[in-house]
C-alpha positions in Angstrom: 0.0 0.0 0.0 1.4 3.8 -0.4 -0.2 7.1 0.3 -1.6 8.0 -3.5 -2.4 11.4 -2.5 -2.0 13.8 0.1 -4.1 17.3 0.8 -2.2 19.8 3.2 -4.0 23.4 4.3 -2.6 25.9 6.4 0.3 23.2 7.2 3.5 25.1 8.2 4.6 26.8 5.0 1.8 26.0 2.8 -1.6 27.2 2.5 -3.2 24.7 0.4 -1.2 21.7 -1.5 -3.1 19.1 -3.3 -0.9 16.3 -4.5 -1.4 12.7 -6.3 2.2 10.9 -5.3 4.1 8.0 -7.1 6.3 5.0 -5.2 9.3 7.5 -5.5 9.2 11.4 -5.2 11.7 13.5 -4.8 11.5 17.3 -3.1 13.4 19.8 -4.3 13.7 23.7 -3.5 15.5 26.7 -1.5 16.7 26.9 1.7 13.3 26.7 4.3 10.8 26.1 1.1 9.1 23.6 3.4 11.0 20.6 2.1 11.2 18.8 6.1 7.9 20.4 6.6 6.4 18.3 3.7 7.8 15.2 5.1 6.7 16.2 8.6 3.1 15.9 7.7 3.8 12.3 7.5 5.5 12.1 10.7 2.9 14.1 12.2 0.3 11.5 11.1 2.3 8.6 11.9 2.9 10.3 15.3 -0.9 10.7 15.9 -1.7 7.2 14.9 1.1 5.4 17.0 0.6 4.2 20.4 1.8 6.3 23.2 1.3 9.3 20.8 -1.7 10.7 20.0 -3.2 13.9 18.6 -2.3 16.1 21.6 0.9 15.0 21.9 1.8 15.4 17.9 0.9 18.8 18.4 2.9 19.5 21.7 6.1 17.7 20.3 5.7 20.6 17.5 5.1 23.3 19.9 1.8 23.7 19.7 -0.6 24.9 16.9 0.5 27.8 16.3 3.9 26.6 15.2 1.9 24.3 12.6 -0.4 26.4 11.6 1.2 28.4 8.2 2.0 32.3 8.9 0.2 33.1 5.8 -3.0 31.4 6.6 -5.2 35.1 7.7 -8.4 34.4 8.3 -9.1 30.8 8.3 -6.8 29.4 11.3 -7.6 25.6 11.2 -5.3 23.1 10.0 -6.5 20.1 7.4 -4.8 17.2 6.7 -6.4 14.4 4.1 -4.4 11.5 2.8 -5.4 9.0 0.4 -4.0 5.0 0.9 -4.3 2.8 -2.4 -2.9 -0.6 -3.6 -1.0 1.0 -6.7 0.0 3.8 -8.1 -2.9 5.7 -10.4 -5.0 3.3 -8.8 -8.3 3.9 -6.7 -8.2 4.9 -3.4 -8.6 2.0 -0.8 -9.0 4.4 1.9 -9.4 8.3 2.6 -8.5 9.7 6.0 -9.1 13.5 6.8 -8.8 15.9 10.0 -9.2 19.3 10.7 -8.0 20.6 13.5 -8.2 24.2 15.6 -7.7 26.2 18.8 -10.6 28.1 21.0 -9.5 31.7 22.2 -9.0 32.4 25.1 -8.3 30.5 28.3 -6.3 27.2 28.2 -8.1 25.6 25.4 -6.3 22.4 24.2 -6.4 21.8 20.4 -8.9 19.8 19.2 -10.4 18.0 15.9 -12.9 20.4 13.7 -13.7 17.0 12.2 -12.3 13.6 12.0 -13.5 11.4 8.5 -12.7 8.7 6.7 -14.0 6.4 3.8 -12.9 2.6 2.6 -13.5 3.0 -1.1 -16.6 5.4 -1.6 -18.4 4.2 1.6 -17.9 6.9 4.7 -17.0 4.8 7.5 -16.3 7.9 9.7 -18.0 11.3 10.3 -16.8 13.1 13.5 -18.0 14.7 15.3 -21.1 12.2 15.7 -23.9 12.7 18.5 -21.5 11.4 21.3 -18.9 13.9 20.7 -21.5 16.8 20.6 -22.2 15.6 24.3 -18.9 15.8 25.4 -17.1 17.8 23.5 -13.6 16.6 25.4 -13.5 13.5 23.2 -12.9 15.9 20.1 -9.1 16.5 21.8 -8.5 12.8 20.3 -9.0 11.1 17.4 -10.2 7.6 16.5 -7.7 6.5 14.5 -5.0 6.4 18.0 -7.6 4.1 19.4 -7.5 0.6 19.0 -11.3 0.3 20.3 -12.3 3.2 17.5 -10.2 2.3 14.6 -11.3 -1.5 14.3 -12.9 -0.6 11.1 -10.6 1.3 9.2 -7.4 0.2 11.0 -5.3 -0.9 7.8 -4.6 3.3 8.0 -3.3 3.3 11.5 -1.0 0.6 10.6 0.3 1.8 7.3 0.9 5.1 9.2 2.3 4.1 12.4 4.8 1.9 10.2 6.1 5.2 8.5 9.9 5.4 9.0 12.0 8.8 8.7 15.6 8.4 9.7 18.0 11.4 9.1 21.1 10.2 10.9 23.6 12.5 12.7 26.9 11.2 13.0 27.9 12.8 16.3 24.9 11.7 18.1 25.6 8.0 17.1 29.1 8.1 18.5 28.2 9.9 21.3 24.9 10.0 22.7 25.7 10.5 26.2 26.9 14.0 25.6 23.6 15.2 24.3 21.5 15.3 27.3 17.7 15.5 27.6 14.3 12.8 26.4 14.9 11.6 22.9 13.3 12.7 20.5 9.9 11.0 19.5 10.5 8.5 16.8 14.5 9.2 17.2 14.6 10.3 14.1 18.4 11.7 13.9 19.8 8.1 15.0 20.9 8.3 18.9 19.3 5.0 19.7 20.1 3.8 16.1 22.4 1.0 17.6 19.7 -0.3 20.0 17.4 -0.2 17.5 19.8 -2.3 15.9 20.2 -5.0 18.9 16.4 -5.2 18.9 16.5 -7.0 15.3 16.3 -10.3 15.4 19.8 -11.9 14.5 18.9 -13.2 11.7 18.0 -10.4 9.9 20.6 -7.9 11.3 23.3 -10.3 10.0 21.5 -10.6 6.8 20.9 -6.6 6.7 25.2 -5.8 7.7 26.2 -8.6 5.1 23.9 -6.5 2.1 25.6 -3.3 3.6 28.7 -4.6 4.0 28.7 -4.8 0.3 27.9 -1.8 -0.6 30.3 0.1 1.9 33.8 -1.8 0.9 32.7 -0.3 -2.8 32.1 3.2 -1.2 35.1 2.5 1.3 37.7 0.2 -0.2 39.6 -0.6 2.8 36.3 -1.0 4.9 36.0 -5.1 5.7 34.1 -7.3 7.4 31.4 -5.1 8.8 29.9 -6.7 12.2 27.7 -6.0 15.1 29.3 -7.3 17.8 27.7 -6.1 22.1 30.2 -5.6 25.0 29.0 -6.0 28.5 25.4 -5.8 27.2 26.4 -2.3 24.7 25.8 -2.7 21.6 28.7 -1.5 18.9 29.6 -1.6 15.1 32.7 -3.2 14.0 34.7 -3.2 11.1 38.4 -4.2 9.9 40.2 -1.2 8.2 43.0 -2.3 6.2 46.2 0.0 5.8 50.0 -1.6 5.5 49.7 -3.9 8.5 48.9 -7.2 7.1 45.8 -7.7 9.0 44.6 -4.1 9.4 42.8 -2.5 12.2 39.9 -3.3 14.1 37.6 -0.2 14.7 34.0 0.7 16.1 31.6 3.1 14.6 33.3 6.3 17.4 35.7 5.7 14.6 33.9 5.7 11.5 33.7 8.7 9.1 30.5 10.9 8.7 29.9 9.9 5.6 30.3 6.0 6.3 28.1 6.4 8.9 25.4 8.3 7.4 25.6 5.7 3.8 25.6 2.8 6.7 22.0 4.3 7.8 20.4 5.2 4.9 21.1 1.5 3.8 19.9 0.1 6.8 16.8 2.7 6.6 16.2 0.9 3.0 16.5 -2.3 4.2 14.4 -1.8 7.0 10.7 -3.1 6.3 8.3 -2.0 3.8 6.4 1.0 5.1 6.9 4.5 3.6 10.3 5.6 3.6 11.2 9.1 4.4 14.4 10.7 3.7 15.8 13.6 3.8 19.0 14.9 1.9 20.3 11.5 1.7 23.4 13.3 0.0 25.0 14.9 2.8 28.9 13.7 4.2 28.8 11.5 0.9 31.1 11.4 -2.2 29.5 12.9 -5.6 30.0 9.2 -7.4 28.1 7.6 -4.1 25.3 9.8 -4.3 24.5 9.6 -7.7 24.2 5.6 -7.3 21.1 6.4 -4.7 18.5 6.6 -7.2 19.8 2.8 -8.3 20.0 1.4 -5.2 16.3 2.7 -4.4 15.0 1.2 -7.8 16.3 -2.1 -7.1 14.8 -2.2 -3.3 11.6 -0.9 -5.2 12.0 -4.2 -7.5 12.6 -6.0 -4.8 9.2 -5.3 -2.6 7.0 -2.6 -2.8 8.0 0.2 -1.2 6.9 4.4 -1.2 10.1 6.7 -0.9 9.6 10.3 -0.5 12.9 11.9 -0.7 14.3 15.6 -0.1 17.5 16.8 -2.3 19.8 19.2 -3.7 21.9 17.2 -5.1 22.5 17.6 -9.1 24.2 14.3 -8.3 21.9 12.3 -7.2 19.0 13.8 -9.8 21.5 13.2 -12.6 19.9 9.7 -12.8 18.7 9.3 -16.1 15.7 6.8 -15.0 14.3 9.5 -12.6 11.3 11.3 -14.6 9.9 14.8 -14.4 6.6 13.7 -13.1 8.5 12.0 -9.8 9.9 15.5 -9.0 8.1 18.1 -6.8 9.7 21.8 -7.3 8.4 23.7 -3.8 8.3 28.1 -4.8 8.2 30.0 -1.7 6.5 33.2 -1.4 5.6 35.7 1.4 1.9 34.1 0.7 3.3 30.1 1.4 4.7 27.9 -0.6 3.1 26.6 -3.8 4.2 22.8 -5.1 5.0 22.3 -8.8 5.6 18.7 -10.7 8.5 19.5 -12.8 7.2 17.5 -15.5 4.2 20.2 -15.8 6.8 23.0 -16.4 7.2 23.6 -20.3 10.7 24.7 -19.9 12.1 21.9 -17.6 10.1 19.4 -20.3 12.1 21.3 -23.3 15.6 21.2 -21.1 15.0 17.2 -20.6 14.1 16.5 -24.3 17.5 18.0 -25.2 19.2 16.0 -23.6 19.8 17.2 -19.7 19.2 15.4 -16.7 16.3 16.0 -14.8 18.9 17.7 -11.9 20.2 19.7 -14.5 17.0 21.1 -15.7 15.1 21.6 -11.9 17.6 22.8 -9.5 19.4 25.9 -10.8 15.2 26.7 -10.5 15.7 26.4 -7.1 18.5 28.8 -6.7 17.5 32.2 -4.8 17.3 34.8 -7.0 20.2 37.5 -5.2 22.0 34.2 -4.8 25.4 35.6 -6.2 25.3 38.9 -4.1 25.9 37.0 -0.9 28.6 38.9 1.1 29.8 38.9 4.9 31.7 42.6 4.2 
């Protein structure tokens, strides 16, 4: 299954965006277009679906409404989110989920749901709020689909969005995670627990997983061998042989890998990890030029492999000089002071004309994305 659509209004930086999506996109923009924004609106569905999450607590792990709700919204201050869940891509919707949420004035009013739907192919299965929320209106501060008594009949959404995976993986906190104090973050989405979430795989599959990234590193990092997960006194750790002129090289542990080793060593695990919608954002970063342009390959044959949704933020020429990436899989985001609007770059007549002579589809959508005073940057 993958999310065939998604409707955003007044989310963050974008007033209204009305999308059909393929089993790859790929974001591309400026600097604070709403690229992570985009991708939080699954995370922020995922994270009201989950258990131990929850509606209020999506919003308080954001801040609060206010810091969802976009700046350019004026009169109309609610929030709507709608997405659509289908077996293929083009294909009919299986299911249609939709909220709207807002604030009272005044007082210490929490947030709460303007209405909750939701439909399994044409038939509405959902309509909140029904009779017993209009006697107490409290239960409109949660939503059915975090309940596992509510969402019997439509709970093929909660588990396609609970299952939702974002990993963005920050070196320094995976070597040291003890120096950044304070509750991890919901979902630990930059990696700090990375390694635990790595003990909790079954051994089976984490060997299978390390031996399929094992691969793929040494050809990345030609002295990199025999990649391991080994624990000590109950820690869990990375291995790896590094070879240099001693004959048998030298052991070392991920506090000794490279950024960019670590970071291609989680966006391979992140690939390998399940089926559920992937989300990733600028996969490119610590990474060599001739690695990152091999991404869009090595999603296409995980995509062959099972089925599998990748929503993916970039701007990288590299990794969009692909040639098997279309126009229609790339989402150009335009900010303005009145939000950000969302393009498919295969709908733009000049990126079309660029492509049929012969540029890549990087070449002919990101200098689009370049800010216009770009080149009058200047610290004196």
């Amino acid at each position: 299954m993958l999310a065939s659509h998604i409707s955003l209004k007044n989310w963050r930086n974008f007033v209204r965006a009305d999308l059909d999506l393929g089993s790859r996109v790929f974001l591309i923009g400026a600097n604070a277009s709403g690229k992570s924004n985009f991708l939080d609106a699954f995370r922020f569905l995922r994270d009201v679906a989950k258990q131990g999450g929850g509606l209020q607590k999506a919003i308080q792990d954001r801040q609060g409404l206010s810091k969802i709700r976009c700046l350019a919204a004026r009169r109309y201050p609610d929030v709507e989110l709608e997405i659509h869940l289908a077996e293929a891509e083009d294909g009919v919707p299986d299911w249609k989920y939709t909220i709207g949420i807002g604030q009272e004035k005044g007082g210490n009013h929490p947030p709460s749901l303007r209405f909750e739907r939701v439909w399994k192919g044409s038939a509405q299965v959902l309509d909140r709020p029904d009779e017993d929320d209009k006697r107490d209106p409290l239960r409109l501060t949660e939503t059915h689909l975090q309940h596992i008594n509510s969402n019997a009949g439509f709970r093929d959404i909660a588990d396609f969005l609970q299952s939702t995976l974002y990993l963005h993986l920050v070196p320094q906190l995976l070597r040291h995670p003890q120096a950044f104090s304070g509750p991890e973050m919901p979902g630990d989405p930059f990696g700090r627990s990375f390694l635990e979430r790595m003990a909790r795989t079954p051994d089976k599959t984490r060997s299978a997983r390390l031996r399929a990234i094992e691969k793929a590193l040494t050809v990345a990092v030609p002295q990199l061998k025999q990649l391991s997960y080994v624990e000590e006194l109950g820690v869990p750790h990375l291995e790896a042989i590094y070879e240099h002129w001693r004959p048998h090289g030298g052991r070392q542990r991920e506090d000794q890998f490279s950024d960019g080793t670590l970071r291609l060593l989680g966006l391979l695990w992140s690939m390998l990890e399940g089926d559920s919608l992937l989300l990733l954002e600028e996969p490119e970063l610590s990474l060599n030029s001739g690695v990152v342009s091999r991404i869009p390959a090595l999603m296409h044959r995980m995509q062959q492999r099972r089925r599998r949704q990748i929503v993916v933020s970039t701007h990288s020429t590299e990794l969009l000089s692909d040639k098997g990436i279309g126009a229609e899989e790339v989402l150009l985001l335009d900010p303005s002071p009145e939000g950000t609007t969302i393009r498919r770059a295969s709908d733009i007549g000049e990126v079309r004309a660029l492509l049929e002579g012969g540029f890549s589809v990087g070449e002919a959508t990101l200098p689009r994305t370049v800010p216009e005073h770009a080149s009058q940057i200047r610290l004196f």
